[in-house]
N, CA, C and O of each residue as an XYZ file, in Angstrom:
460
protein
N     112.414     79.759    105.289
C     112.015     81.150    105.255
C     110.841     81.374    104.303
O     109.922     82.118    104.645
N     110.841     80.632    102.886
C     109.572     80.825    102.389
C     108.359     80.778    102.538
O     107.526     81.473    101.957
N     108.032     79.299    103.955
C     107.252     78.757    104.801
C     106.576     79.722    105.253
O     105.358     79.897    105.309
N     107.691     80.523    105.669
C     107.506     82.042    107.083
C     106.928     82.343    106.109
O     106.107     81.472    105.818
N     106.939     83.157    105.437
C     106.209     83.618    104.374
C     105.178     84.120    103.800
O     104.542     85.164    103.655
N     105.239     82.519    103.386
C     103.791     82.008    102.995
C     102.695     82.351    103.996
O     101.600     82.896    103.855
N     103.499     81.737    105.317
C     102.438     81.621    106.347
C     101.659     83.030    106.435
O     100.451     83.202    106.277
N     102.932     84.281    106.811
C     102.418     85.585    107.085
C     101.379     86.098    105.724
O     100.479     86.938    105.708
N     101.697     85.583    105.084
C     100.824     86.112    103.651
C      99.581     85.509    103.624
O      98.601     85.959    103.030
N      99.627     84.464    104.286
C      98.088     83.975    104.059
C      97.196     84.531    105.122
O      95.999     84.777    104.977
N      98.353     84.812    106.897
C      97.235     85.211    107.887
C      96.995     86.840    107.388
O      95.976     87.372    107.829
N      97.704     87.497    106.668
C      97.405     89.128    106.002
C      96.067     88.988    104.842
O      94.933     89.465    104.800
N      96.813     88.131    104.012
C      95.207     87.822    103.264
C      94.256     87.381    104.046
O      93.298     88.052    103.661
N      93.795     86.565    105.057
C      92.593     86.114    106.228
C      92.341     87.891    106.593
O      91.242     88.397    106.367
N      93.579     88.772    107.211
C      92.982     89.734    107.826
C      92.385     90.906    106.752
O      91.504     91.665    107.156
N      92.771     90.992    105.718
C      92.145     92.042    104.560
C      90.923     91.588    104.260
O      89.954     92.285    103.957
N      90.986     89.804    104.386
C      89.121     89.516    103.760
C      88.690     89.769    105.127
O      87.461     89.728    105.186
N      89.129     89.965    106.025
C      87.934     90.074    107.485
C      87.821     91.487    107.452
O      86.734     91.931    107.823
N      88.802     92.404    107.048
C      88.061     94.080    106.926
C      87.339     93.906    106.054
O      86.220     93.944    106.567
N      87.225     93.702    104.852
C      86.579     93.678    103.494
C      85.078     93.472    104.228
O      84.140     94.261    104.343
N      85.222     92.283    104.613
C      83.865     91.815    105.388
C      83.400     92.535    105.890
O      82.654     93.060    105.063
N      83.237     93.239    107.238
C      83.428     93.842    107.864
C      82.853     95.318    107.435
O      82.040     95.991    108.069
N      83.524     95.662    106.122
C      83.240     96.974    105.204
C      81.645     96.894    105.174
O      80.696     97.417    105.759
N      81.944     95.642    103.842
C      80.551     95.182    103.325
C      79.684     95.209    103.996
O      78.805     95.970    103.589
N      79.397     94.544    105.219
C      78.550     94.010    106.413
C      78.260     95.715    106.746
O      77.066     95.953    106.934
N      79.037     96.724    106.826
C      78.556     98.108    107.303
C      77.700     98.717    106.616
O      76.592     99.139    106.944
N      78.636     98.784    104.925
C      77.548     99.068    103.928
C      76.025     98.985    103.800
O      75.084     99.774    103.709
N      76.271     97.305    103.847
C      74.481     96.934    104.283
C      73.859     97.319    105.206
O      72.648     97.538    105.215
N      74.625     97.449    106.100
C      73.827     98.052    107.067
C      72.889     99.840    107.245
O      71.974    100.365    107.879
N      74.040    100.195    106.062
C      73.843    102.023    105.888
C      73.012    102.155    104.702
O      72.891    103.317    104.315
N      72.495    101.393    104.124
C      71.968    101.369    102.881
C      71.158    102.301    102.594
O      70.286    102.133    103.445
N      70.750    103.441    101.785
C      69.923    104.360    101.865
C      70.177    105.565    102.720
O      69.481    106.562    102.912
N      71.428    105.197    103.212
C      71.411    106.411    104.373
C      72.365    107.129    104.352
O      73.303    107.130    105.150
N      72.171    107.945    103.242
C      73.517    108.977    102.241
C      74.315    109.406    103.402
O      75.497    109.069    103.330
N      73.915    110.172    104.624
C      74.567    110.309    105.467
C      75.287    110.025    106.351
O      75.822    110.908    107.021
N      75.563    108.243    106.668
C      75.858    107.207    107.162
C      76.999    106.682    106.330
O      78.180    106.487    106.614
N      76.168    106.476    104.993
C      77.253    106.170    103.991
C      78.943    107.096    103.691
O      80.099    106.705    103.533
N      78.169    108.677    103.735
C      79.608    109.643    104.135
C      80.317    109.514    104.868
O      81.498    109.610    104.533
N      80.045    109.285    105.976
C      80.589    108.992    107.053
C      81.508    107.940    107.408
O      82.426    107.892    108.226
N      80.889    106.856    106.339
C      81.563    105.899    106.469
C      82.837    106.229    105.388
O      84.006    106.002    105.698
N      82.402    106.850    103.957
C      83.526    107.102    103.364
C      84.740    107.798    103.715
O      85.929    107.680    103.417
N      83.749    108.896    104.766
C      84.926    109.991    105.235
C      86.143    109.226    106.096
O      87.327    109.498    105.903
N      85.599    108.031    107.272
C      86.524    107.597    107.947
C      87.225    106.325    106.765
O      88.397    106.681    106.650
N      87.113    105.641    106.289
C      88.042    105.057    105.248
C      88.879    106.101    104.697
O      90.061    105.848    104.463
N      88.530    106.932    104.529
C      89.708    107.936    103.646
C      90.623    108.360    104.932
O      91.849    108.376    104.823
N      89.892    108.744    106.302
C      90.894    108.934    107.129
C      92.367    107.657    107.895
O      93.438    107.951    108.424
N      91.881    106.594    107.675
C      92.258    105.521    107.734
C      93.551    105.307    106.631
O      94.710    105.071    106.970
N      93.141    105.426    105.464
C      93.988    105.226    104.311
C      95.272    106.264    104.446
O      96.431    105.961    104.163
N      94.808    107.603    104.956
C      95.401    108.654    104.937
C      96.902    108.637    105.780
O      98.016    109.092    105.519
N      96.152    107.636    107.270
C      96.582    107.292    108.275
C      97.603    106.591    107.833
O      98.725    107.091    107.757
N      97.403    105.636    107.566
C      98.151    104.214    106.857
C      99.553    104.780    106.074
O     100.738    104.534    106.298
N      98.832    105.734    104.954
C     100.213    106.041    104.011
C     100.827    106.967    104.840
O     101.998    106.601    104.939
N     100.595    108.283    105.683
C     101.467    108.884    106.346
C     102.032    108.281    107.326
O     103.139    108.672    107.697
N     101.584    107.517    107.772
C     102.391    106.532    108.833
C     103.162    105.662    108.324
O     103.965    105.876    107.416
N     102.916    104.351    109.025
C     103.687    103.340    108.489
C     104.563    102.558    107.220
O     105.533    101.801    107.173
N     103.567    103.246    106.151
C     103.654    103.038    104.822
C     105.435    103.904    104.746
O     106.572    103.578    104.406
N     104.835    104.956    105.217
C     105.990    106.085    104.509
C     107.530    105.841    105.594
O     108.566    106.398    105.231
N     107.528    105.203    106.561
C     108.259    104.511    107.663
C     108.890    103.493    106.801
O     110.119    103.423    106.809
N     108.311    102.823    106.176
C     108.388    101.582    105.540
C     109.137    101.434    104.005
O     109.919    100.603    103.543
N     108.602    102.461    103.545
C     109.522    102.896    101.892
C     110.699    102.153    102.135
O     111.143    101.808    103.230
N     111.391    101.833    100.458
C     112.533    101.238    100.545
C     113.779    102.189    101.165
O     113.424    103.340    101.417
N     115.310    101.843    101.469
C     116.116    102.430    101.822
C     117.328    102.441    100.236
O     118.080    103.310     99.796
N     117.018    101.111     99.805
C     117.628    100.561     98.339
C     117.162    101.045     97.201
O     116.065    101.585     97.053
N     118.151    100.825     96.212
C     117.789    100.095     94.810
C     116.880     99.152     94.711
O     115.722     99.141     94.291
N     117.509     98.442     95.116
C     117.054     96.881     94.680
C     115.594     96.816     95.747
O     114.622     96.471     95.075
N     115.315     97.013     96.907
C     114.106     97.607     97.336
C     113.287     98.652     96.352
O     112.332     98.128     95.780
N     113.438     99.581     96.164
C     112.656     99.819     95.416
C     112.778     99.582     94.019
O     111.980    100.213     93.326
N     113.405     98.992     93.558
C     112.685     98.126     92.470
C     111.848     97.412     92.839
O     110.805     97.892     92.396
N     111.593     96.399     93.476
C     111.247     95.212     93.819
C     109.769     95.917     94.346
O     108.797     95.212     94.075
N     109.468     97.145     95.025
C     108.212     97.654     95.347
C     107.511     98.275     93.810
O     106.338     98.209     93.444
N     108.540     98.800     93.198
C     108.007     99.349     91.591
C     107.054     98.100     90.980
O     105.888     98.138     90.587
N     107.750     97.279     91.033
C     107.548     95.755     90.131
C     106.460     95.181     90.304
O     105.722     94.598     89.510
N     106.334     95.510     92.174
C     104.772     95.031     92.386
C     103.528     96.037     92.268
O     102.339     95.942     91.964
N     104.176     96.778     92.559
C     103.380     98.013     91.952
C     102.660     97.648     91.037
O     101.641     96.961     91.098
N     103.436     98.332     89.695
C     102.957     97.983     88.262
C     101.901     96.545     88.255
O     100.750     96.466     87.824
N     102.677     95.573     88.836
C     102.060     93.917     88.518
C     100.764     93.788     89.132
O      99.862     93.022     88.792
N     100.771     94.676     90.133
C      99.615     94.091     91.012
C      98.854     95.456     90.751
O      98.475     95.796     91.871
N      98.455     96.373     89.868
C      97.570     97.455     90.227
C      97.578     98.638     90.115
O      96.573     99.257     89.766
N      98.900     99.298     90.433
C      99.036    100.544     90.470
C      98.927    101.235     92.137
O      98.419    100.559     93.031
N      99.320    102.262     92.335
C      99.009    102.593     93.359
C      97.998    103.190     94.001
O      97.488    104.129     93.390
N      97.456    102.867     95.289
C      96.534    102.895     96.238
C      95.840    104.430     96.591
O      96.186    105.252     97.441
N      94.709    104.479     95.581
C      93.875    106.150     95.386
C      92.671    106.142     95.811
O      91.867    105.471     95.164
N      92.139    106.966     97.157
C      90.500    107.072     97.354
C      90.408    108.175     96.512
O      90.827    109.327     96.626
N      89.614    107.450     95.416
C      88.949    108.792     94.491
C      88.057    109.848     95.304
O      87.586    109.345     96.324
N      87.738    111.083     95.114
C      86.629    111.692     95.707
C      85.712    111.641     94.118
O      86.250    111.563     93.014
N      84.131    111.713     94.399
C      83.364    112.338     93.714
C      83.430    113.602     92.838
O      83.090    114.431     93.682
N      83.627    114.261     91.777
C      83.339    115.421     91.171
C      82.152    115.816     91.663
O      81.479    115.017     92.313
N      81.775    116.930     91.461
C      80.767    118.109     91.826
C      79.693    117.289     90.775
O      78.703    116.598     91.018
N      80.489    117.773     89.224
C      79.267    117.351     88.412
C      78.216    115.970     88.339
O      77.081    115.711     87.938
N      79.188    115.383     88.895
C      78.911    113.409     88.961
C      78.081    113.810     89.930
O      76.995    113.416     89.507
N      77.908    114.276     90.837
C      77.201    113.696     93.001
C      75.683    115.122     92.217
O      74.672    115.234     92.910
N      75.734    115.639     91.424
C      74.723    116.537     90.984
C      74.072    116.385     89.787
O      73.069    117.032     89.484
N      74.756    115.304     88.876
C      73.814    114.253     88.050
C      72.932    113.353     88.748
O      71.760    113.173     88.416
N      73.531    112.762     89.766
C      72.384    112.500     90.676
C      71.217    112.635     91.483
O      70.607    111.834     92.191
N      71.053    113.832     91.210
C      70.012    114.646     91.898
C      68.533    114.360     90.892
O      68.424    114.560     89.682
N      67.949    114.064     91.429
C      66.354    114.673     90.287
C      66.010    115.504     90.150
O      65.802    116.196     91.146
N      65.696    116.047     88.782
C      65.149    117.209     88.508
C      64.151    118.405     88.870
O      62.933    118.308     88.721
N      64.648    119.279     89.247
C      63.325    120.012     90.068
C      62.198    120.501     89.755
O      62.452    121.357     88.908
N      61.049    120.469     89.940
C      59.979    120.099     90.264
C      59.581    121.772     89.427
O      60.183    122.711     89.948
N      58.890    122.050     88.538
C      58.428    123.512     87.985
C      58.180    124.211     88.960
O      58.846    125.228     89.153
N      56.834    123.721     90.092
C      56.193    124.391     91.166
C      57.294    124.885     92.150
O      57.083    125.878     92.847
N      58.614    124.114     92.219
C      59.668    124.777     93.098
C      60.132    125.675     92.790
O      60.403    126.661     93.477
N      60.460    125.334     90.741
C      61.257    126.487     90.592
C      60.463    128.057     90.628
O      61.158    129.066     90.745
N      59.158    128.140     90.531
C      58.818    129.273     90.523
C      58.413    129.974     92.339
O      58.356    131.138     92.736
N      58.235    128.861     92.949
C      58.451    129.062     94.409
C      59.481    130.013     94.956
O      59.614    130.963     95.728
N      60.103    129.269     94.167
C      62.120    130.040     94.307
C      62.034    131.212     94.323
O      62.284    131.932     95.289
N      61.411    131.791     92.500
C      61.286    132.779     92.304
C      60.574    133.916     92.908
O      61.170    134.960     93.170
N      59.747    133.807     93.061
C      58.874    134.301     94.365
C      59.001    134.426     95.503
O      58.252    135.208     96.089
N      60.000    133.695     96.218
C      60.548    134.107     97.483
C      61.268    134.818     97.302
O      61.213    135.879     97.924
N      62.408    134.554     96.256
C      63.801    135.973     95.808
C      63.219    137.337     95.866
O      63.512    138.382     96.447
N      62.163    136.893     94.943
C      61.290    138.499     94.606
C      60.556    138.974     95.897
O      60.511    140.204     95.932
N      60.178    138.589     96.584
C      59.712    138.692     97.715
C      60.546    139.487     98.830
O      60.080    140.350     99.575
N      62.172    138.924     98.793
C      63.297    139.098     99.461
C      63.795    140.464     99.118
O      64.315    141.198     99.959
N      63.651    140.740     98.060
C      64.649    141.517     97.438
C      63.914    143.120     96.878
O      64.510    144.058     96.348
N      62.381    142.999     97.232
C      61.666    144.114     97.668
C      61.233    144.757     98.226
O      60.670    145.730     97.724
């Protein structure tokens, strides 16, 4: 039975490095292309979402001794499984600074608008 195991654990590890791959290989491919890149984040998060309301939550222990044994790896291996989102302030530190000639552009259209 450990054999069994082993075996299934190694073809699960083969299939996580072939998504991983797979990820990566997309990434590169979207490079520069903030909008591509969302997209791609948005469906990983839908995926993950998928995963824990489904099967995952099908799957929870019924035991004690099951969930211990999921706690244990928990803790050992990581913690549990979080797609962070971005903060507002973080994705708007990123921005470059605007340009004087815009900001008074701005102003001048408002004023423009609003008389």
């Amino acid at each position: 039975m450990d054999n069994n195991q082993n075996l299934e654990s190694g073809e699960l590890s083969r299939k996580q490095q072939a998504i991983a791959t797979v990820v990566y290989d997309a990434v590169q491919a979207c490079q520069g292309d903030t909008e591509a890149l969302l997209a791609m984040l948005r469906q990983l998060e839908q995926l993950h979402r998928e995963i824990r309301d489904g099967v995952f939550q099908e799957s929870l222990p019924v035991n004690r001794r099951q969930l211990y044994s999921l706690l244990k790896d928990i803790e050992s291996e990581g913690g549990w499984p979080y797609i962070e989102r971005m903060r507002l302030q973080a994705f708007l530190a990123n921005l470059p600074p605007e340009a004087p000639e815009e900001k008074s552009h701005e102003i001048l259209e408002s004023d423009r608008s609003c008389g």
